[in-house]
C-alpha positions in Angstrom: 2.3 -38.6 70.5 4.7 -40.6 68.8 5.4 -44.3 70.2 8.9 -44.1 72.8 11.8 -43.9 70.6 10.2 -42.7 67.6 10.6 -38.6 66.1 7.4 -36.9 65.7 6.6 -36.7 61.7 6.9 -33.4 60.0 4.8 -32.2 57.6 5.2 -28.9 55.3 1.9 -26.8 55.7 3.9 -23.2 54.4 6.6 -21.6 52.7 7.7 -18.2 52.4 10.6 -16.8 50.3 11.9 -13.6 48.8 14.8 -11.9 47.3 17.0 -9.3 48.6 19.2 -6.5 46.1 20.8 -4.5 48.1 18.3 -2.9 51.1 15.0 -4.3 49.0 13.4 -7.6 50.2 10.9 -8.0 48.1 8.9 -11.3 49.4 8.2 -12.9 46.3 6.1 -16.4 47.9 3.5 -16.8 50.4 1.5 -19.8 51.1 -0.4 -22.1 53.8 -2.3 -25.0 52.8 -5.8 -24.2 53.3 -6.6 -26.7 56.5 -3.8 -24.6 58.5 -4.6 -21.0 57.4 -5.4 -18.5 61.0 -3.8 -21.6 62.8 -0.9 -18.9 63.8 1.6 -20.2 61.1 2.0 -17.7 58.8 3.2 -14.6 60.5 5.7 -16.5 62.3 6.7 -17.8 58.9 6.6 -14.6 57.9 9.0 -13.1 60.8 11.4 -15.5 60.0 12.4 -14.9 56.5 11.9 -10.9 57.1 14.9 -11.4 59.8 16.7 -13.6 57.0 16.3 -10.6 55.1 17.6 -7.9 57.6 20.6 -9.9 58.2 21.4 -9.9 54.4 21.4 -5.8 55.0 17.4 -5.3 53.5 15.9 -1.9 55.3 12.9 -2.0 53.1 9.8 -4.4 51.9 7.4 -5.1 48.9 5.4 -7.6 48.0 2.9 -8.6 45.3 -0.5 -10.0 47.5 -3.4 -11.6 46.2 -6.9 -10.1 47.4 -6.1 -13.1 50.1 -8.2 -11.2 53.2 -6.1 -12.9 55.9 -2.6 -12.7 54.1 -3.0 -8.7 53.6 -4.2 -8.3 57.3 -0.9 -10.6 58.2 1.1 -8.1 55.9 -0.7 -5.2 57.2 0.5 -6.1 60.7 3.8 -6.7 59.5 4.1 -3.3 58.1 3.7 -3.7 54.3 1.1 -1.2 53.5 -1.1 -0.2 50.8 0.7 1.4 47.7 -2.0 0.6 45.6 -3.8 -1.7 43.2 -1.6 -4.0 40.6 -3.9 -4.3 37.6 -3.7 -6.8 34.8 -5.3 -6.2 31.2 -5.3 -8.4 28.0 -6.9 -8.0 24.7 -5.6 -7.8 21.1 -2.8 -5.4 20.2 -3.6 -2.0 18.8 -2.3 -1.1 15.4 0.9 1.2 16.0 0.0 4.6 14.4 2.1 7.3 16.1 5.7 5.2 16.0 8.8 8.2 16.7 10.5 7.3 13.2 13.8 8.5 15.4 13.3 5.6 17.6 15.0 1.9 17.1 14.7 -0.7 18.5 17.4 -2.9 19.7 18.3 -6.2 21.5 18.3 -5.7 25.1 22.2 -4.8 26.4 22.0 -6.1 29.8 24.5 -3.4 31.1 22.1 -0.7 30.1 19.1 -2.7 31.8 20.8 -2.7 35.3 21.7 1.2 35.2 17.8 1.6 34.2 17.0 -0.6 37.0 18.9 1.2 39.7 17.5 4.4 38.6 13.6 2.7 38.2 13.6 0.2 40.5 16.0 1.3 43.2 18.5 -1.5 42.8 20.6 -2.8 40.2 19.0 -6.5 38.7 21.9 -8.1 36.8 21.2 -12.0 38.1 17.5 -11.2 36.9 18.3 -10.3 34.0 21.0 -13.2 33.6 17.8 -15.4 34.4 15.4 -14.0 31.6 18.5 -14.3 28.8 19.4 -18.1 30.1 15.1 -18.9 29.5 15.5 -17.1 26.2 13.0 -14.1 26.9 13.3 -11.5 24.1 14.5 -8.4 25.9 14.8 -5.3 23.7 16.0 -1.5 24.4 14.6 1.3 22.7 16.9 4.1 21.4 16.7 7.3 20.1 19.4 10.0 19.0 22.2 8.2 21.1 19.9 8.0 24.3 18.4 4.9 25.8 15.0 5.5 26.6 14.2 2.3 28.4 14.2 -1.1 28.0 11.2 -3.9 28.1 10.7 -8.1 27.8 7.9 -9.2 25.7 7.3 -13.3 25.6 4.1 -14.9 23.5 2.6 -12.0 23.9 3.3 -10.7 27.3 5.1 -7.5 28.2 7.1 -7.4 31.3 9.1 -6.0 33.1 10.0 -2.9 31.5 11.0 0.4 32.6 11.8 3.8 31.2 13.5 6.7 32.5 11.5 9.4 31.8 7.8 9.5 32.1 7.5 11.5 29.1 9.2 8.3 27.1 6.5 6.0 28.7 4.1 6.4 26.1 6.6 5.8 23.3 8.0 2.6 24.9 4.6 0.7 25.8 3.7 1.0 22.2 6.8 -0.5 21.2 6.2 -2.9 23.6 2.7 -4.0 22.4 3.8 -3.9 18.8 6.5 -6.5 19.4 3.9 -8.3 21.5 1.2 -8.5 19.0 3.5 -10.0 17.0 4.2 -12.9 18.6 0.7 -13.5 19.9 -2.9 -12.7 18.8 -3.7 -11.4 22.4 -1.2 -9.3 24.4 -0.9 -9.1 28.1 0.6 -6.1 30.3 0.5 -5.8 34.2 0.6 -2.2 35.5 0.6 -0.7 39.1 -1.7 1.4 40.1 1.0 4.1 40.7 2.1 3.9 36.6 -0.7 6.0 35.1 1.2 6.0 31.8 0.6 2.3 31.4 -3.2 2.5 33.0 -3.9 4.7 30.2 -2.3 3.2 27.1 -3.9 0.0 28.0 -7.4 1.7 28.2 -6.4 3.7 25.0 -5.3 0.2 23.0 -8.9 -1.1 24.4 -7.3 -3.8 26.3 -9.4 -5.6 29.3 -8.7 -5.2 32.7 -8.7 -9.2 33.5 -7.7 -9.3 37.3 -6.3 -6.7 40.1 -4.0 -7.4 43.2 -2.1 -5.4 45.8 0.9 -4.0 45.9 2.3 -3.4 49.6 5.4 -1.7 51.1 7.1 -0.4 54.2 8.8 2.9 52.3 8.5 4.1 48.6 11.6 3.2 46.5 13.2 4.1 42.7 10.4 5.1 40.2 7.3 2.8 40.1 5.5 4.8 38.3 7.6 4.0 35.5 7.6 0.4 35.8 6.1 -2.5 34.1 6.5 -5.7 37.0 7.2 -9.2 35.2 4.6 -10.8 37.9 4.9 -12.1 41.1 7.7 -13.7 41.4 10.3 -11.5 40.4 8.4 -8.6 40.4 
């Protein structure tokens, strides 16, 4: 107890914070130091900015989890389920062989992101978007006969997010993706959901290594993730 007269000292042992577009909360931060962990402060931290969310109108959830056993059981309860694994691979880009001669590739129009996104992702992403152009991320759109087929960010080497809107365009667009990539770096990074077997299987195909995996949980499917390419955790 602190001596008469004297407030009690506060200490921060978590944080937990996420952002809301439209009805997605996507909780993008999770942590407890290490001495408090299964001390009963995270779900409590946890309920708090969920209701945060819900009064800013979000109906639905995702986050990105680590293989943290007791943060996925506290998500688990919370229920954020299983949607499946989030892999990432690395390695040397692949030489492009089979490029669409149709197809160009353009700077990134921001307008043209944010329809993809609502379609994709299941909400509009403008402010994200405004974020990646302020830190100078190259962002480019690939076009072909007058039709956008998607759009994707590639920075020293690492692709991310991108999205396309039809999964037949997938395999067009990643290879895009690590051409420009490989030529900013000598090894190229992607991350891909488990639910995108497009980009599962042109990272296998370019021989890249799968260098780490972690979860991706939800309360209700949204948009198209199968066609999506996540930036990482904390914009997903």
């Amino acid at each position: 107890m602190p001596p008469p007269g004297e407030e009690p000292s506060q200490e921060m042992v978590g944080i937990a914070a996420g952002i809301v577009r439209d009805e997605l909360f996507f909780l993008a931060m999770f942590w407890v130091l290490p001495a408090h962990k299964l001390q009963g402060v995270g779900r409590p931290l946890l309920e708090r900015v969920q209701r945060l969310a819900e009064a800013r109108g979000a109906t639905k959830r995702c986050t990105w989890s680590s293989i943290d056993l007791p943060a996925v059981a506290t998500y688990l309860k919370l229920g954020l389920m299983p949607a499946g694994p989030i892999f990432t691979f690395a390695g040397p880009a692949p030489r492009s062989a089979n490029a669409d001669l149709a197809a160009q590739l353009t700077t990134l129009d921001e307008n043209h992101a944010s329809a993809i996104d609502h379609i994709v992702r299941g909400t509009p992403r403008p402010a994200e978007h405004a974020f990646w152009k302020s830190r100078h991320v190259p962002g480019f759109q690939l076009d072909i006969q007058g039709r956008t087929l998607g759009y994707f960010y590639a920075q020293n080497g690492v692709i991310g997010p991108a999205a396309w809107l039809r999964a037949e365009d997938g395999a067009l667009l990643l290879e895009s993706a690590m051409a420009i990539a490989g030529s900013q770096a000598e090894e190229i990074k992607l991350i891909a959901l488990g639910l995108n077997q497009t980009a599962i299987r042109a990272a296998s195909a370019a021989r890249l290594r799968l260098i780490s995996a972690s979860h991706l949980l939800l309360t209700e499917s949204f948009g198209k993730l199968e066609q999506y390419l996540p930036s990482g955790p904390g914009l997903f």
